[in-house]
C-alpha positions as CSV (number, residue, x, y, z in Angstrom):
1,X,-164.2,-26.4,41.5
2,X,-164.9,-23.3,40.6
3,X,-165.0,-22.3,36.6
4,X,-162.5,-19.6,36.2
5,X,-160.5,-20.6,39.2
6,X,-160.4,-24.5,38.0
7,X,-157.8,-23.9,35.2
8,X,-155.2,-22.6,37.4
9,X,-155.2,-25.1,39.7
10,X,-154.5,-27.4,37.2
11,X,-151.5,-25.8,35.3
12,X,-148.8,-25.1,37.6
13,X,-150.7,-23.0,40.2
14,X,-150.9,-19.8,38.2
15,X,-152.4,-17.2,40.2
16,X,-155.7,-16.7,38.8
17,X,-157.3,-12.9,38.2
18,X,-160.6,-12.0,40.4
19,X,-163.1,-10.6,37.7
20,X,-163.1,-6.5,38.7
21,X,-166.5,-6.7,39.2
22,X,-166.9,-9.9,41.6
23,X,-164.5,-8.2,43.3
24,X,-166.0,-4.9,43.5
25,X,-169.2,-6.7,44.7
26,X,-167.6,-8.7,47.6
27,X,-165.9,-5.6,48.6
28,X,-169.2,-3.6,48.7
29,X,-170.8,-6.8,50.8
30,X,-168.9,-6.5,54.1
31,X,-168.3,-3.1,56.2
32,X,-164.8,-4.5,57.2
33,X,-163.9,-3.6,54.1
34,X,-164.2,-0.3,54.6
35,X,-161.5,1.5,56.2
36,X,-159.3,0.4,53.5
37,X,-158.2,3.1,50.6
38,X,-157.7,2.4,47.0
39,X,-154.1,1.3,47.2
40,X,-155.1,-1.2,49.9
41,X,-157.8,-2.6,48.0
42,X,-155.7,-3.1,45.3
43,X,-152.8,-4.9,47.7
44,X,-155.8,-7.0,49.0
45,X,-156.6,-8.4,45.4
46,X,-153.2,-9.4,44.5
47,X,-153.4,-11.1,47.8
48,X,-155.9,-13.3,47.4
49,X,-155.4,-13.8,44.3
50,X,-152.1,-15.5,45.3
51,X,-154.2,-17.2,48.4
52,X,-156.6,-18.6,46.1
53,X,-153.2,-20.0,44.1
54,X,-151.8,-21.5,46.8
55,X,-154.5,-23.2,48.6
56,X,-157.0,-25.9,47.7
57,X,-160.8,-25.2,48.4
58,X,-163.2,-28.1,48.5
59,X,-167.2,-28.3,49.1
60,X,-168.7,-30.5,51.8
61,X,-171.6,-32.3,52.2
62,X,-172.5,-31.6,48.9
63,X,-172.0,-27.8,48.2
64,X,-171.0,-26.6,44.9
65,X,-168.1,-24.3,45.1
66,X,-168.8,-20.8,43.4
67,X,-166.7,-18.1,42.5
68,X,-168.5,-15.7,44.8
69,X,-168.1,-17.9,47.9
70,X,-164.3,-18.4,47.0
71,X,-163.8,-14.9,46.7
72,X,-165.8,-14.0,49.9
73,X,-164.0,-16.4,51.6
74,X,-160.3,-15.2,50.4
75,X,-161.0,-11.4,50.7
76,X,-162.3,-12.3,54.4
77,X,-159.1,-14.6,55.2
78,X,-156.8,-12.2,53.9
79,X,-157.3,-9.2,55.3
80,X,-155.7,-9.5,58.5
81,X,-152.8,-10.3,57.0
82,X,-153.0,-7.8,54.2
83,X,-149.6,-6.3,55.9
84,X,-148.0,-9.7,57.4
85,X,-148.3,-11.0,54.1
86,X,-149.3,-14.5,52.9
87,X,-146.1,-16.5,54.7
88,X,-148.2,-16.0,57.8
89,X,-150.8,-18.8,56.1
90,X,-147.7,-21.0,55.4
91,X,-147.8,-24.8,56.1
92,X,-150.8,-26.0,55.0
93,X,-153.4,-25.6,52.5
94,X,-157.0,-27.2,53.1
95,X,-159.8,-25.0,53.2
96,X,-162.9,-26.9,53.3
97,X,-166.4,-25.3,53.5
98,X,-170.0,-26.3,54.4
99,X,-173.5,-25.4,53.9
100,X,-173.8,-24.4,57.5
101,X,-173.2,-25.7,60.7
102,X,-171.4,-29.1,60.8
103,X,-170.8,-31.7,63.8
104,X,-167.2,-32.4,64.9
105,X,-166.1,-34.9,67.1
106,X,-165.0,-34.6,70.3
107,X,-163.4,-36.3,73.0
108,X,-163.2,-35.4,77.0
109,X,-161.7,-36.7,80.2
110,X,-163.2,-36.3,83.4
111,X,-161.5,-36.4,86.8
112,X,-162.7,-39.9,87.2
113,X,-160.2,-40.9,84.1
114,X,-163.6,-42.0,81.9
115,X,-163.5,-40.7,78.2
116,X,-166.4,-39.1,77.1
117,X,-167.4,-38.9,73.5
118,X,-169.9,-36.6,71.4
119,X,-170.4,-34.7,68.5
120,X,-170.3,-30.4,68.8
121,X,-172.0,-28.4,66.4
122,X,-169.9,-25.2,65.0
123,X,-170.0,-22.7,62.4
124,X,-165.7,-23.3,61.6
125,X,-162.8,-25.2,62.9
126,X,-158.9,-24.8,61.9
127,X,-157.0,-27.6,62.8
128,X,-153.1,-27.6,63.5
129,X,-151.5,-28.4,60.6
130,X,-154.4,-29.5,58.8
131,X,-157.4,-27.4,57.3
132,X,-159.7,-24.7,58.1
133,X,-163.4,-25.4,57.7
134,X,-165.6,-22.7,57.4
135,X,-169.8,-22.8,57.7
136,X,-170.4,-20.8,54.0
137,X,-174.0,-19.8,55.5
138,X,-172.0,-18.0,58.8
139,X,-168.9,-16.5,56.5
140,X,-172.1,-14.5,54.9
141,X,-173.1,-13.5,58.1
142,X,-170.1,-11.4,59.1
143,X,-171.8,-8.4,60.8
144,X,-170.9,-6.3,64.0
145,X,-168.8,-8.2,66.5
146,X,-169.3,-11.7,64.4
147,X,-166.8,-12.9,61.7
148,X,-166.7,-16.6,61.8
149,X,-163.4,-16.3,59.0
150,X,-161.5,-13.9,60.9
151,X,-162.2,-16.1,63.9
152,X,-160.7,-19.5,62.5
153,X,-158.1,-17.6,60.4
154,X,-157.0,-16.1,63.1
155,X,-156.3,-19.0,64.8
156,X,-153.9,-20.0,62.3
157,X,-151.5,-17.2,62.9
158,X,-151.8,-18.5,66.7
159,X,-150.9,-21.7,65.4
160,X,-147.7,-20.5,63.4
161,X,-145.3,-20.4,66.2
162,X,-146.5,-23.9,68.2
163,X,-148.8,-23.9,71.4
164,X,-152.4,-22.2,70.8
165,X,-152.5,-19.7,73.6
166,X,-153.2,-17.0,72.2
167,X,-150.1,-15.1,71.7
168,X,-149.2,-15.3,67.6
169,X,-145.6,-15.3,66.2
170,X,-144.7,-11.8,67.0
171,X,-143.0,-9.5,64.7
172,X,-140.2,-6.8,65.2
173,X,-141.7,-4.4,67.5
174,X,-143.7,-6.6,69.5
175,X,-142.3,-8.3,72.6
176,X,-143.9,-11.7,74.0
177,X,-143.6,-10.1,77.7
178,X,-145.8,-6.9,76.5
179,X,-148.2,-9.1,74.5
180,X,-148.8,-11.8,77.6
181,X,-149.5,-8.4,79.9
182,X,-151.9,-6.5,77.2
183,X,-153.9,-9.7,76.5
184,X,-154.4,-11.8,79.5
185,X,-155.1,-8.4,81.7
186,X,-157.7,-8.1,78.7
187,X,-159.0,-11.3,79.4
188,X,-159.3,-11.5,83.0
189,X,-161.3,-8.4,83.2
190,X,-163.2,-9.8,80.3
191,X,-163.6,-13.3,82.2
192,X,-164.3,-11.2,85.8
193,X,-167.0,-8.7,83.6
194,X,-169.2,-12.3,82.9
195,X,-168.7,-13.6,86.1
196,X,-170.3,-10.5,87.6
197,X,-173.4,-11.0,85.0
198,X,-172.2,-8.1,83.1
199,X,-172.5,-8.3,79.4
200,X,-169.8,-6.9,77.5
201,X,-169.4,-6.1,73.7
202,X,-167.6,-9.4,73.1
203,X,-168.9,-12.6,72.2
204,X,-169.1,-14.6,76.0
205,X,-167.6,-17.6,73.8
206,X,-163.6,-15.8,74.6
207,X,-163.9,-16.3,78.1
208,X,-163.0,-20.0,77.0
209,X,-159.9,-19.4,76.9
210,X,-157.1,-16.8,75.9
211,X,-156.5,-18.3,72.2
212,X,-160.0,-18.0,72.1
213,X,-160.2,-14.5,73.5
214,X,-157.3,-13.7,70.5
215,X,-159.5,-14.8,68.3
216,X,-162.7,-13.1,69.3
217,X,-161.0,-9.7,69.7
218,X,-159.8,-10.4,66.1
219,X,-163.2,-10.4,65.1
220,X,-164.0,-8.0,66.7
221,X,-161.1,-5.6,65.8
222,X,-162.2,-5.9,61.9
223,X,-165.9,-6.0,62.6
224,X,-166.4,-3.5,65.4
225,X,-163.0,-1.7,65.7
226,X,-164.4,1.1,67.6
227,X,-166.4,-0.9,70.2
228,X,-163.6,-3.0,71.1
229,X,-161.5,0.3,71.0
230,X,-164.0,1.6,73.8
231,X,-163.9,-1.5,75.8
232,X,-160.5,-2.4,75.7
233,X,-158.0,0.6,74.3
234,X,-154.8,-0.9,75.0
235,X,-155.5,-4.2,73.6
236,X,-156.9,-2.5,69.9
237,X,-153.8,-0.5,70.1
238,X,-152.0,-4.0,70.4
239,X,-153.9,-5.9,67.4
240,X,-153.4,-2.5,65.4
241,X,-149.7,-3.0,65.9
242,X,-149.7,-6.7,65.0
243,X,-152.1,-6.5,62.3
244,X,-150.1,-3.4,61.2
245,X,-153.9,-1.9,60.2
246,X,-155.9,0.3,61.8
247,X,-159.6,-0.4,61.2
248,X,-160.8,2.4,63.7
249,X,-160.1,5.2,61.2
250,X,-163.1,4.5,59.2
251,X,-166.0,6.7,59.8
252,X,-168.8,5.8,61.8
């Protein structure tokens, strides 16, 4: 456990304070960071501040836990929720992080009714009800289109309201009807653009399917907010109403 963050944990969950200059440093780390002003920045502290309170980080395969990964990791997780607030993260609390890559286990059924077993090798997982894990070598690597955080956070906000399909729980001002339309026209162009041998902006890994595709253009709408703005307008415009940000403004 980390050395300044250990002590809270322990009495009563006390929402421990990110040194200013840690903070300044992870801030100055990441372009997604960028579009935010001074008032945000501040909101976004607080924020995972209170993250870091309320969930339990733990190392895997023998990785130290540091305050600059745990603070990474928290400033990444909670800026799409920066406006939805941290309720949106409600039910669980794991958070465990490796190295790098990491095998999970899988299981598949063919058409002939055999089970087929093997391991996959990915850079984060969240699990329903249970954990996120998060590749600490991949959060670092957050760049253009590729946010592996964002990615598996994001997730869990399609996880809040049941089935993982892709469509989150919606807030006042956003109708199931007009998010099903926005996003799955989104993604069968997306899906039809591959197919052709085209190579759009995204990551060819949301064509698996639409929660997927959700969590992809999250990535990409934090990382890259004007590319995806270019490729798919009325889908940022979507996310920017969701997210209730709008990552587009900052400069090129």
């Amino acid at each position: 456990m980390s050395s300044w963050l250990a002590p809270f944990k322990r009495w009563f969950q006390r929402r421990p304070e990110i040194p200013h200059g840690l903070w300044q440093h992870t801030l100055n780390q990441l372009s997604i960071f960028d579009h935010l002003g001074a008032t945000e920045r501040t909101r976004l502290k607080k924020l995972s501040e209170d993250f870091l309170a309320s969930k339990e980080f733990s190392g895997a395969q023998g990785l130290k836990l540091q305050d600059a990964m745990l603070t990474n990791i928290s400033a990444q997780a909670c800026l799409p929720i920066l406006e939805l607030g941290l309720s949106a993260y409600r039910d669980w609390v794991g958070i465990i992080v490796y190295p790098g890559e990491f095998l999970v286990p899988r299981q598949v059924m063919d058409e002939a009714g055999v089970l087929h077993e093997y391991e996959d090798t990915v850079a984060g997982e969240a699990w329903e009800g249970g954990p996120v894990l998060i590749s600490w070598q991949d959060a670092q690597l957050a760049d253009g289109n590729y946010n592996v955080v964002i990615h598996e956070f994001a997730h869990k906000l399609d996880m809040l309201n049941g089935e993982v399909d892709g469509i989150p729980a919606l807030h006042s001002g956003l109708q199931r009807r007009e998010w099903e339309n926005v996003l799955y026209q989104a993604y069968d162009d997306f899906c039809h653009r591959l197919d052709n041998g085209e190579a759009p902006a995204l990551d060819a890994y949301a064509a698996e399917h639409p929660s997927e595709f959700f969590a992809v253009t999250s990535e990409s709408f934090f990382a890259n907010p004007h590319g995806l703005q270019a490729t798919y307008p009325e889908l940022y415009r979507l996310l920017s109403r969701y997210y209730r940000q709008d990552p587009a403004r900052r400069p090129t």
